[in-house]
C-alpha angles and dihedrals in degrees: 000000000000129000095268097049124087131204113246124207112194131176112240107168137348122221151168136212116238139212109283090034107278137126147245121190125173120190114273078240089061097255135105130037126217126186114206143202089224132345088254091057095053084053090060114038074045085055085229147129115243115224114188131216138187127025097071087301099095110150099009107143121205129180 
């Protein structure tokens, strides 16, 4: 990255892990709904990197 370039986090889905082990995610615009094998598998068919919160993980990021 060069020094007129900036790094962008955007929102591109939420999503929860559900009992069982698989995943929902809807669209950070409120639209959409996706239903996952895993939450790592949403990450990456989202080509995303998952970032947890709640339950003591706050702010653990996982690719």
């Amino acid at each position: 990255m060069g020094d007129d370039e900036k790094a962008v986090t955007e929102v591109v889905a939420y999503g929860l892990t559900l009992p069982g082990g698989t995943a929902a995610t809807v669209g950070a615009n409120g639209h959409g709904f996706g239903r996952w094998t895993s939450a790592h598998s949403a990450a990456r068919r989202l080509h995303s990197d998952l970032v947890w919160l709640g339950d003591g993980d706050a702010g653990k990021s996982a690719s």
